[in-house]
Steps between C-alpha positions, in 0.01 A plus 500: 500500500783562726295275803394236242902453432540509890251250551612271193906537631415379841263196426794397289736537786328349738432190270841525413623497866251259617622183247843599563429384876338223414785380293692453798569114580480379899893499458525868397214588794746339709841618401346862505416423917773519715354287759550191275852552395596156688197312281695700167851386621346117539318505174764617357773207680221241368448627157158558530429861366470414138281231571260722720504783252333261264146485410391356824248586637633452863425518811810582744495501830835739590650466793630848586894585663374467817357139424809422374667659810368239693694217346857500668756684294690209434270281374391772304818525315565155411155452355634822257790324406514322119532130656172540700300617211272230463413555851449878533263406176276266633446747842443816244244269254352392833376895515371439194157419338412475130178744401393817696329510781393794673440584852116499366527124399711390764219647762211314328695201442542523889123553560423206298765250606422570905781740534790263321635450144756297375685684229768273280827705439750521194694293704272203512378533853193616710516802682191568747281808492323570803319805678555456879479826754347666237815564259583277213843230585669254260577173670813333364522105486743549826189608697676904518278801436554809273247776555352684137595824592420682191290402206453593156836617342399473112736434227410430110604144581356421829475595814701585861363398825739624796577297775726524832685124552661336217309126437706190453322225265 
């Protein structure tokens, strides 16, 4: 009796644990990584966290503090400030693509499409896919790359794809 409560107690923990994670929205995945603490600070400058807590589903690609480290410091900090809002918005929704795609979908829309996909953001523009050297890039409409670094970050709304340059719509 004693291993049948066992048994029953931890299939109930574990299922209990288990939708707890996948409560978690992209925004609390990325609050709770250090590494995008610059992406939290500029979603945060551009209102945008309620907004991606919401149902979604999403599909972010999150540039990480060292992305962000590439922009110069200055121009950093006046697209943080409260007159260049609408601004810092359009380059965050530009990271941004209604419905969830996973690395698994991305790959075989690659496969099908030649090794290119256009993807249309929440801010109204395209935003390349491509595999090239054998990794997975984003091409922004300025012609810069930003290599897919890590893949698959799932939240209850959406999901997190990691990349290493910030892109510019």
């Amino acid at each position: 009796m004693k291993k049948l409560v066992f048994v029953l107690t931890t299939i109930v923990a574990l299922t209990f644990s288990q939708k707890t994670v996948a409560q978690e929205t992209i925004v609390d995945a990325a609050v709770g990584n250090e590494n995008f603490s610059t992406l939290v600070t500029a979603l945060k400058a551009a209102e945008l966290v309620e907004a991606l807590q919401g149902d979604g589903p999403f599909t972010v690609f999150a540039p990480t503090n060292d992305a962000f480290a590439k922009i110069d410091k200055e121009t950093l900090g006046n697209l943080l400030k409260p007159e260049n809002k609408e601004t810092l918005t359009k380059i965050l929704t530009y990271h941004v693509v209604p419905g969830k795609l996973m690395a698994s979908d991305v790959v075989a829309a690659l496969k099908k499409n030649k090794g290119t996909v256009e993807v249309k953001t929440l801010a109204g523009e395209i935003l390349t896919v491509m595999q090239k050297d054998g990794k997975i890039w984003l091409k922004d409409q300025n012609g810069n790359y930003s290599e897919i670094t890590a893949t698959d970050v799932k939240g209850s709304n959406g999901v997190i794809h990691v990349i290493d340059t910030v892109v510019m719509p």
